[in-house]
C-alpha positions as CSV (number, residue, x, y, z in Angstrom):
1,X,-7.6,-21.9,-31.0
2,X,-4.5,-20.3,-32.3
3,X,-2.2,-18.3,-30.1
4,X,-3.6,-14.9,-32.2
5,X,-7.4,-15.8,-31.8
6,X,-6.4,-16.4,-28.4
7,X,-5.1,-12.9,-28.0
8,X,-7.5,-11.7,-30.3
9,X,-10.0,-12.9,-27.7
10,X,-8.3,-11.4,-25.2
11,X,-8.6,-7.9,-26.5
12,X,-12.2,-8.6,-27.1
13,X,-12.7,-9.1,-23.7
14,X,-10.2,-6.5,-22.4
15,X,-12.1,-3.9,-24.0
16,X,-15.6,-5.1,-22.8
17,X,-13.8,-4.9,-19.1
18,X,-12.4,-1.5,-19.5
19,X,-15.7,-0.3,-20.8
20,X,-17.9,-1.5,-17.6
21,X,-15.3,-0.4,-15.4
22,X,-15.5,3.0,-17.1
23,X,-19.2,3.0,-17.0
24,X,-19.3,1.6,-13.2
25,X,-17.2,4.3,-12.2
26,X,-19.4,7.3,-14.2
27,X,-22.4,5.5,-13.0
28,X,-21.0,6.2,-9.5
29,X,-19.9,9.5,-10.0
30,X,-22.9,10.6,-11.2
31,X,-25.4,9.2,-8.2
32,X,-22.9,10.9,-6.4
33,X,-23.6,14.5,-7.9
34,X,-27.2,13.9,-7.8
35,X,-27.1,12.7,-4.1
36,X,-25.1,16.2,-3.3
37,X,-27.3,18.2,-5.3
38,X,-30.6,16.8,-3.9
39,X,-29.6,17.4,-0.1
40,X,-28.5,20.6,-1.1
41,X,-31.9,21.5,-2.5
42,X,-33.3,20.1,0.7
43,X,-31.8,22.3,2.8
44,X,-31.7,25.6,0.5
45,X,-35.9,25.4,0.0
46,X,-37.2,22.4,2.5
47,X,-35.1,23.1,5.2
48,X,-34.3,26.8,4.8
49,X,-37.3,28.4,6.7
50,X,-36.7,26.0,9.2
51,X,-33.3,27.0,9.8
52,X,-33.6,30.6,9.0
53,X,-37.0,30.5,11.9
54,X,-34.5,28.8,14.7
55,X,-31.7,31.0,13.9
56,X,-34.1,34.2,14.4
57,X,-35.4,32.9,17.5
58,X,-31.8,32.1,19.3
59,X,-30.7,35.4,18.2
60,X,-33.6,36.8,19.7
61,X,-33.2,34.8,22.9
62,X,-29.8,35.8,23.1
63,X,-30.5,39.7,22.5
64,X,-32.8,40.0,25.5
65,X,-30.1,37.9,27.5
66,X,-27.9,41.4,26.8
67,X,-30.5,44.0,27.1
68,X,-31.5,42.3,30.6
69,X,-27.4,42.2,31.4
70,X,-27.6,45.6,31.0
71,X,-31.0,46.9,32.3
72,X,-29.6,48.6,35.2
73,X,-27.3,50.9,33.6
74,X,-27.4,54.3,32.1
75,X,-26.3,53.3,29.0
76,X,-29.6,50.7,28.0
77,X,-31.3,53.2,26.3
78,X,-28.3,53.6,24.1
79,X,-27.4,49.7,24.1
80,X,-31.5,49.0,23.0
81,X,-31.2,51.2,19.7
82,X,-27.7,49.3,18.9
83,X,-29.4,45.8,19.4
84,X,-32.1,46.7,17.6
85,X,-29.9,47.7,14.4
86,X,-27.8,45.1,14.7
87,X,-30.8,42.2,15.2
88,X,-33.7,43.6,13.1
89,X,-36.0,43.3,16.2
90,X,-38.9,46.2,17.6
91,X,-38.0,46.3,21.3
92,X,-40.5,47.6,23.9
93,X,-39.8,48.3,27.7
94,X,-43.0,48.8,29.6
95,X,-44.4,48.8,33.0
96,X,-46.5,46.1,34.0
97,X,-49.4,48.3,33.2
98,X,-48.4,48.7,29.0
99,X,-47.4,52.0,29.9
100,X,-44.3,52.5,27.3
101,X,-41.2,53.5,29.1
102,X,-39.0,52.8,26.1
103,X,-39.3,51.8,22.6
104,X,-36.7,51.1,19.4
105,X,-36.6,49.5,16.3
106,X,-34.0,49.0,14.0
107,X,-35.0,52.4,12.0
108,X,-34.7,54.7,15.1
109,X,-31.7,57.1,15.2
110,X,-29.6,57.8,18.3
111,X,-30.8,61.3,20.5
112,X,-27.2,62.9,20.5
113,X,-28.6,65.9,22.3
114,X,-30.6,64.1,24.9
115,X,-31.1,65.0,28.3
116,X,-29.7,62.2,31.3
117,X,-31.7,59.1,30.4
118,X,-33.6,59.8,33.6
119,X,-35.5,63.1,32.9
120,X,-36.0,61.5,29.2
121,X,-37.9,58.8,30.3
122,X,-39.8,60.7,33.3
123,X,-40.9,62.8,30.7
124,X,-41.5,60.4,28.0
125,X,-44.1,58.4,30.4
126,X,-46.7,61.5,29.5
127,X,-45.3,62.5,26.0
128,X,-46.2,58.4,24.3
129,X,-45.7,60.5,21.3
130,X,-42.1,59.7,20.8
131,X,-43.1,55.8,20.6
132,X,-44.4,53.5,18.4
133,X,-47.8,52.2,19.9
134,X,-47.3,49.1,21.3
135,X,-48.3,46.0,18.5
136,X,-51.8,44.4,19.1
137,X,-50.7,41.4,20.3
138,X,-49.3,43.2,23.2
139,X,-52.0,42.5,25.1
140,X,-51.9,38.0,24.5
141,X,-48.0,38.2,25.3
142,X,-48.4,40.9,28.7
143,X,-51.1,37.6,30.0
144,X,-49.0,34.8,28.7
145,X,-46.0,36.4,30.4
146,X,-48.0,36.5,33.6
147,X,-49.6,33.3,33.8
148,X,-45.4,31.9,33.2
149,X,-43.4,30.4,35.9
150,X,-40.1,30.8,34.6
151,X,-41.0,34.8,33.9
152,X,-40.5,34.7,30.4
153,X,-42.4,33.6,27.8
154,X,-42.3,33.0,24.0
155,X,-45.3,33.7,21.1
156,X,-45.2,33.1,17.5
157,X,-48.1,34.2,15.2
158,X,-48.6,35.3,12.0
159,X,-45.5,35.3,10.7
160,X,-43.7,36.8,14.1
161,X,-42.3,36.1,17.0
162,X,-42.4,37.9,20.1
163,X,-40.4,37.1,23.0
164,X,-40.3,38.8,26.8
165,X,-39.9,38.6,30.5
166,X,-39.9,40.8,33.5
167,X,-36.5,42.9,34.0
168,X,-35.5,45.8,36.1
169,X,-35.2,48.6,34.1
170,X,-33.4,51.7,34.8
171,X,-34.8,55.0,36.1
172,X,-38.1,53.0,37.0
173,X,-38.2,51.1,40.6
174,X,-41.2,48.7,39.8
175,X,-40.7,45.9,37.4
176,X,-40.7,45.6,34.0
177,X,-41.5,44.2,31.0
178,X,-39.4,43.7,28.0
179,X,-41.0,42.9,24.7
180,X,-39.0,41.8,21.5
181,X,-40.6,40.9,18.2
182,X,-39.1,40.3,15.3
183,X,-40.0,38.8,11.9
184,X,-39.8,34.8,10.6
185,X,-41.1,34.8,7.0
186,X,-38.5,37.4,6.0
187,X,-37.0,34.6,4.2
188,X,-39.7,33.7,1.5
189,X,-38.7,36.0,-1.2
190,X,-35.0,35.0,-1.1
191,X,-36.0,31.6,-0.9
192,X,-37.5,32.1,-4.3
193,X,-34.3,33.9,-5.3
194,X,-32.3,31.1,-4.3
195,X,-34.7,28.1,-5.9
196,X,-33.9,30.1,-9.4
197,X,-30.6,30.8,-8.9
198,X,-30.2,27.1,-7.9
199,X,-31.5,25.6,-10.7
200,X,-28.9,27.5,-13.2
201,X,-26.2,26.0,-10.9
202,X,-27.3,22.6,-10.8
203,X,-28.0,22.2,-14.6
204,X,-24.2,23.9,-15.0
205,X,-22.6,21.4,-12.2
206,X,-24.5,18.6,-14.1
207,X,-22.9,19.4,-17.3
208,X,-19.4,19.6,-16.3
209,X,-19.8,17.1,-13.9
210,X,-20.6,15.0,-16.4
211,X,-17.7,15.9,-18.6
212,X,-15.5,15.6,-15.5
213,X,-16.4,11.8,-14.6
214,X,-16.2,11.0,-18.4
215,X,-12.7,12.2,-18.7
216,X,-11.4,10.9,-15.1
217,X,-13.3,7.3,-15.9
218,X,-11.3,7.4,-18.8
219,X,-8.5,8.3,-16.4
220,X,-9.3,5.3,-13.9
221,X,-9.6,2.9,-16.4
222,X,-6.5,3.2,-18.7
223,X,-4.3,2.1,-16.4
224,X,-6.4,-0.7,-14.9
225,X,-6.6,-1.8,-18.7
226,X,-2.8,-1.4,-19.0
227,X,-2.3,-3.6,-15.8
228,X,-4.8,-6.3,-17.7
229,X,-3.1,-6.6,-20.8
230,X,0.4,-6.7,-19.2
231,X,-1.1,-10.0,-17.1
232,X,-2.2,-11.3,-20.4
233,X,0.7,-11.2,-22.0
234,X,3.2,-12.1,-18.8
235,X,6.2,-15.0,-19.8
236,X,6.3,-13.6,-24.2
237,X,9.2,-12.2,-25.2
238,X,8.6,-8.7,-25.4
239,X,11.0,-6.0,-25.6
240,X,9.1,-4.2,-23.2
241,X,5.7,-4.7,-21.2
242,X,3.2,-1.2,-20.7
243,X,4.4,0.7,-17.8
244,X,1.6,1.6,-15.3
245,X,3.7,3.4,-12.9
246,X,2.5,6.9,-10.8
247,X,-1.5,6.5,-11.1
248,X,-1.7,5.4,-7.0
249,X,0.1,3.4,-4.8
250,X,-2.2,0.1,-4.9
251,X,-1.5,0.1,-8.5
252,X,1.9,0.8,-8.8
253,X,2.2,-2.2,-6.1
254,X,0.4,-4.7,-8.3
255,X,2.3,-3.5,-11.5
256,X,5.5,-4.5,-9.4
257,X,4.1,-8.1,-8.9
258,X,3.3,-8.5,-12.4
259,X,7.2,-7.6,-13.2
260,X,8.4,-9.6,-10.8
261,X,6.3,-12.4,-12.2
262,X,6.8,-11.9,-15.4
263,X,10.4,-11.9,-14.1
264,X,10.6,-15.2,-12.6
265,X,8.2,-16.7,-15.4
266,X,11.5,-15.0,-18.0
267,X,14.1,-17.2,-15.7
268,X,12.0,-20.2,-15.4
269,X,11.7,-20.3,-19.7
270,X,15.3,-19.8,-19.8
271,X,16.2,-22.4,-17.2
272,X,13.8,-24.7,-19.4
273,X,16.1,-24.0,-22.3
274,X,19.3,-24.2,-20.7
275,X,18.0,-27.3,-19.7
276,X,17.3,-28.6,-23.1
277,X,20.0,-27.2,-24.8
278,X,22.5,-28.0,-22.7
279,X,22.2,-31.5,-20.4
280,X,20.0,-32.9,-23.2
281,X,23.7,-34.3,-24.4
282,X,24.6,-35.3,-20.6
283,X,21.7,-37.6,-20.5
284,X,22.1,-38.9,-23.8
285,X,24.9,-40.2,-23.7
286,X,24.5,-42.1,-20.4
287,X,21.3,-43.5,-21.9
288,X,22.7,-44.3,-24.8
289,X,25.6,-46.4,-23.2
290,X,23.0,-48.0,-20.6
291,X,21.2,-49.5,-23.7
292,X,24.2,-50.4,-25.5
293,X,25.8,-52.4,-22.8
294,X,22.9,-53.9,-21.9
295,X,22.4,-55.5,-25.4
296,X,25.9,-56.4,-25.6
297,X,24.8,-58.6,-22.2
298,X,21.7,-59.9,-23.9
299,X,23.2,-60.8,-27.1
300,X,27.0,-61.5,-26.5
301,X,28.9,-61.1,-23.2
302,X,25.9,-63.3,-21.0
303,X,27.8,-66.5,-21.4
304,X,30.8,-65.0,-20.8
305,X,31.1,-64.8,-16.9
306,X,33.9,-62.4,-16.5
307,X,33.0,-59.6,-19.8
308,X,29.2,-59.7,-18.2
309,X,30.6,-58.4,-15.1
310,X,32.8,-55.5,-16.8
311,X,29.5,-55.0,-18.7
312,X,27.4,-54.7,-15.4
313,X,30.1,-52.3,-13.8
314,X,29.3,-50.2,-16.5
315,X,25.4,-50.1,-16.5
316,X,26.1,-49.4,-12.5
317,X,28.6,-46.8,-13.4
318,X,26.4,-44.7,-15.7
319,X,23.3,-44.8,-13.9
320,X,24.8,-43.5,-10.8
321,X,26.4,-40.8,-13.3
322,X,22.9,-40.4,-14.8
323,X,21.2,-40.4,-11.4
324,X,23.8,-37.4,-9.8
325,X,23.2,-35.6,-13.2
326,X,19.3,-35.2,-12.2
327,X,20.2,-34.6,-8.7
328,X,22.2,-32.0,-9.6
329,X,19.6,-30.7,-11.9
330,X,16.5,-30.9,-9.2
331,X,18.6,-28.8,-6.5
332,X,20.2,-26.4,-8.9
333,X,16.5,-25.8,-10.1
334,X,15.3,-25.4,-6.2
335,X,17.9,-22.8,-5.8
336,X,16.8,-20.8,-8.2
337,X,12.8,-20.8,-8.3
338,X,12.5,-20.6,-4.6
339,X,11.4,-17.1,-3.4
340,X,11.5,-17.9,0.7
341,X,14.6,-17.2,2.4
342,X,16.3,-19.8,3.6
343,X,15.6,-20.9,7.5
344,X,18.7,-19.9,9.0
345,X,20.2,-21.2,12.7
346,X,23.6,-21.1,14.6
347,X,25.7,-23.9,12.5
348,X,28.8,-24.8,13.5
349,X,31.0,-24.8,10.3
350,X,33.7,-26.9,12.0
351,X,32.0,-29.9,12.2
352,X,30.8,-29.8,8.8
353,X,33.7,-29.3,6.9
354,X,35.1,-31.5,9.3
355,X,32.6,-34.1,8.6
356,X,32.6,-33.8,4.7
357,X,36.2,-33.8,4.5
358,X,36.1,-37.4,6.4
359,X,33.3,-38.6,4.4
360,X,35.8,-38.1,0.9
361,X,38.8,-39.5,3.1
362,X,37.3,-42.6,3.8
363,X,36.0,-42.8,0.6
364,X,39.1,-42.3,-1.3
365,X,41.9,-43.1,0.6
366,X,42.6,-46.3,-0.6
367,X,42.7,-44.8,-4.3
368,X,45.4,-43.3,-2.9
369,X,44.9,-39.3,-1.8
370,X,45.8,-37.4,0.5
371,X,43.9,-34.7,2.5
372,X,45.7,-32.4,4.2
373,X,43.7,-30.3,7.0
374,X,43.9,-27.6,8.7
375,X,40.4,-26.6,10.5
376,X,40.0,-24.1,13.4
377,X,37.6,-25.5,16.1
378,X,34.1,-24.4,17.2
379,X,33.8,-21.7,14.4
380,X,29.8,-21.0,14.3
381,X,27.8,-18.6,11.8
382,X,24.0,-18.5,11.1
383,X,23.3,-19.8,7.9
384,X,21.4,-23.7,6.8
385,X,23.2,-26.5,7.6
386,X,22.2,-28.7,5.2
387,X,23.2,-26.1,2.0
388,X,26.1,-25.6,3.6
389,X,27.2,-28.8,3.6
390,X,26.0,-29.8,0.4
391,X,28.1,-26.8,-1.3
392,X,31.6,-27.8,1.0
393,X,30.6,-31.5,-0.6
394,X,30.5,-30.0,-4.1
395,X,34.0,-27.9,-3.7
396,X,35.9,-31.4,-2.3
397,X,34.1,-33.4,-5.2
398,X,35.1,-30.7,-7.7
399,X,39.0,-30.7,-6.0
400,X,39.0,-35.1,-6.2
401,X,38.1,-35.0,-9.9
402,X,41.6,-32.2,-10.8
403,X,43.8,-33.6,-8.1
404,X,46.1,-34.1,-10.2
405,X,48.7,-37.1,-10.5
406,X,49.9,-36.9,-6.5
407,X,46.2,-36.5,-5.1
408,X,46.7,-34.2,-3.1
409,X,43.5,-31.9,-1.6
410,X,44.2,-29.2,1.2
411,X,41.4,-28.4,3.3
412,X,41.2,-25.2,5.0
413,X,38.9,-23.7,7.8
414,X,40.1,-20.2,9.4
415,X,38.1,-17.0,11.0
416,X,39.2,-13.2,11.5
417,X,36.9,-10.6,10.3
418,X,35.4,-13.2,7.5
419,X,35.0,-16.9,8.1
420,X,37.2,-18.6,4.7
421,X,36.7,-21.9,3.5
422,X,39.7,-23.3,1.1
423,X,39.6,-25.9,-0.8
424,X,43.2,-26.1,-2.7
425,X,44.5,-29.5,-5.2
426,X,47.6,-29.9,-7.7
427,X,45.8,-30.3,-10.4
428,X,46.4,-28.8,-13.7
429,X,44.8,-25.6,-13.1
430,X,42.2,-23.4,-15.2
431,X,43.6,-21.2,-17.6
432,X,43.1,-17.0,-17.0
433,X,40.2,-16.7,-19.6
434,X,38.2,-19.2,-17.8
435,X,38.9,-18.4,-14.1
436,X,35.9,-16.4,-14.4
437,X,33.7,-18.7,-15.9
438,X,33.7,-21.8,-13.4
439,X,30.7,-20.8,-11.6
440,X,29.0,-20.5,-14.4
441,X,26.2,-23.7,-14.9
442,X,26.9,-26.1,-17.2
443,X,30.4,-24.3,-18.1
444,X,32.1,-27.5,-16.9
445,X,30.2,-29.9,-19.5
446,X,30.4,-28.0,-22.2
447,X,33.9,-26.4,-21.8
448,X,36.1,-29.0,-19.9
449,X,35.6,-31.8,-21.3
450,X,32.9,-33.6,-18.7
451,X,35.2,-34.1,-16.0
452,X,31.9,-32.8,-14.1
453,X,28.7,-34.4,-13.4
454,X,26.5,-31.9,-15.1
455,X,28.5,-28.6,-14.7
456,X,25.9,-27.4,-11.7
457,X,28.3,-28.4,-8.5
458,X,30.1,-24.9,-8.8
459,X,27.1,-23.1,-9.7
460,X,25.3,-24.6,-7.0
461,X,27.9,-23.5,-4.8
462,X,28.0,-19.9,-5.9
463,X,23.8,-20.3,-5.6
464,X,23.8,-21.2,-2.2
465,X,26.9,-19.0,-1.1
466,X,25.0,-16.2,-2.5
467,X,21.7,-16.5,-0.1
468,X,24.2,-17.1,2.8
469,X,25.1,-13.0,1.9
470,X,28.9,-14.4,1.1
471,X,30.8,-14.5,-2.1
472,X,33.1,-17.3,-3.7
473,X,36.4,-17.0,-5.1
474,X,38.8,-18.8,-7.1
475,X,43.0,-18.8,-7.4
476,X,44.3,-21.2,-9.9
477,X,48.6,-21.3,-11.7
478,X,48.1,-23.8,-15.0
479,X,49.8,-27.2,-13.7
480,X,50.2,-26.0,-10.5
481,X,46.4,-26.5,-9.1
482,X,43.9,-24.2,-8.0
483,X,42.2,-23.1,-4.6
484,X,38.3,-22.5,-4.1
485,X,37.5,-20.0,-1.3
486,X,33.9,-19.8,0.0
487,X,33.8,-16.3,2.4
488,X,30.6,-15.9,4.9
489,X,29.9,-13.8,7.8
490,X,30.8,-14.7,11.2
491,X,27.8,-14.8,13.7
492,X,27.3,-12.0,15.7
């Protein structure tokens, strides 16, 4: 398949996925209105009765709690009409007897000019006139009441409820009996109202519900297919990828990993070819002189004794060259793809430059250099010892190739606020222009004539330097020499 068909493919499928998602998510939205809408029908015509019948009956409950607070005050005649108003109930105070002593409903207007409550109901006990006669169920609740241990008692029947229970009423000195009805199936018309009414509402809320989940599954899905084609086509060279950025948090978090890798997959192609481009030449040649010397051996120098051997030395010579050169390559590569930190410890920087710069002296002390120290003892930062070294080792190697005709390398280890490496020769120095350049990778192959290995050792430096939180510098005076400084943190 060709790398359009592929993508072409690609958007076939990108649009099937964006489509279910889309029709997942109004799928779901939509169970969800009719879920809402079906309870609430439950409760507005199911349940409704129901809870319009309890509610009646607490409130009933709670309005004879009050009137029997009350009973013995002067004011219950006056506190009876106002509870009746307020509750809807027909309230009755008899004698045990169903001789009214006091009735009101919520029809019944306050007696302004009333005499004291007392003579009113003296007088109203042979003038039943001025009362509603008592409901014929009187009679079932007055024995239901009697035959009740708790003295109160509770009847509901066609369509009413009627509570009571013995009180002391005032003005009278026996006992009595207070009776409050009230009506349950008051509901039933509205009920009809409200079924009507309800059915408008839901048809509406379905409508633009509808329209609502269309338009936010649209919403949901756009940048979920934005996030989809940007994974697709993560590592081409694109001027720009889709931004997916402000739609929610989870999002925006796993649009910054798909930078981030497209990111690293950007630096690892450009490493790749850096990599051609640039040390394809540095292994060439090495190669090339491997094989060349090697036939001269086979076909020429093998009975010679002494030209074989110069012939050898060079084979050995340029496979160590060509063996550093991938060394080089392999770390330089670690530095930079690695994205865990680097496990830090107390290291004590004395004894490794100490121990580097002995490593070069013996090594090259017969060939006649010098190495001048000056190292502070027990100077200790938290960094890896092993990267540390291996970047001191690079800035000595670096300093033995541009001695310079007396060989001479200064070594330098001091601490104040920053601890400061130095690596100094008298070579012939690095012109202005390039100062800048040297940590650059492969600068040295390309621009200085291979004196390097592979042109890494200073960037490797810089590399490592650089997740030790410290910076390198460089001083150089053409054919005078040039110092390299490595500055890190002292531990705290």
């Amino acid at each position: 398949m060709t790398v359009s068909g592929r993508y072409e493919g690609w958007d076939i499928n990108l649009k099937h996925k964006t489509t279910t998602f889309q029709r997942k998510l109004l799928s779901y939205f939509i169970f969800f209105t009719a879920v809402i809408f079906a309870v609430l029908w439950l409760l507005q015509t199911v349940f409704l009765q129901r809870f319009y019948n309890g509610m009646i009956i607490r409130n009933t409950i709670s309005a004879a709690d009050k009137i029997t607070s009350q009973s013995d005050t002067s004011s219950i005649t006056e506190y009876i009409d106002e509870l009746s108003r307020d509750n809807s109930v027909l309230v009755f105070v008899t004698d045990t007897n169903g001789e009214i002593l006091y009735s009101s409903d919520e029809y019944k207007q306050v007696h302004k000019n009333r005499n004291n409550g007392q003579n009113f109901r003296r007088n109203s006990r042979n003038d039943r006139g001025h009362y509603r006669e008592l409901p014929g169920n009187y009679d079932e609740f007055l024995k239901k009441l009697a035959e009740s241990d708790s003295h109160e008692a509770g009847l509901q029947t066609n369509g009413m409820y009627i509570y009571g229970r013995y009180i002391s009423f005032y003005g009278c000195d026996d006992k009595a009996v207070l009776y409050i009805g009230t009506t349950l199936n008051a509901v039933g018309s509205t009920a009809r109202i409200i079924r009507i009414q309800l059915l408008w509402v839901t048809l509406l809320s379905v409508i633009i519900g509808f329209v609502l989940a269309w338009f936010m599954s649209r919403s949901f899905s756009r940048p979920v297919a934005q996030l989809t084609e940007k994974a697709h086509r993560l590592g081409e060279e694109v001027d720009s990828l889709p931004s997916c950025e402000g739609f929610c948090s989870e999002l925006d978090e796993l649009n910054a990993t798909l930078d981030n890798t497209a990111d690293k997959l950007r630096r690892s192609q450009e490493f790749q070819n850096e990599l051609l481009a640039n040390v394809s030449h540095d292994l060439r040649t090495p190669l090339t002189m491997i094989k060349g010397y090697a036939e001269m051996i086979r076909d020429i120098s093998r009975t010679d004794e002494k030209q074989c051997a110069e012939d050898v030395a060079v084979i050995v010579e340029e496979t160590d060259r060509l063996t550093s050169l991938v060394n080089e390559i392999l770390e330089y590569s670690e530095l930079q793809m690695t994205d865990a930190e680097l496990a830090m410890s107390d290291v004590d920087l004395s004894e490794i430059v100490a121990s580097v710069t002995d490593s070069f002296e013996n090594l090259y002390s017969k060939d006649g250099f010098v190495f001048e120290r000056s190292i502070e003892d027990s100077i200790h930062i938290s960094g890896n010892a092993s990267r540390l070294q291996r970047a001191v080792y690079n800035l000595m190697d670096n300093a033995v190739r541009h001695a310079g005709v007396n060989k001479w390398i200064g070594v330098t280890l001091k601490a104040d606020d920053k601890t400061v490496i130095e690596i100094a020769d008298h070579g012939e120095g690095i012109v202005p222009e390039e100062l800048e350049r040297i940590w650059d990778k492969y600068y040295t192959s390309r621009q200085r004539r291979g004196k390097g290995v592979s042109g890494l050792g200073l960037a490797i430096v810089k590399q490592t330097v650089a997740l030790h939180n410290g910076k390198c510098e460089a001083e150089s005076e053409v054919g005078k020499g040039s110092v390299f400084r490595i500055i890190l943190d002292l531990k705290k």
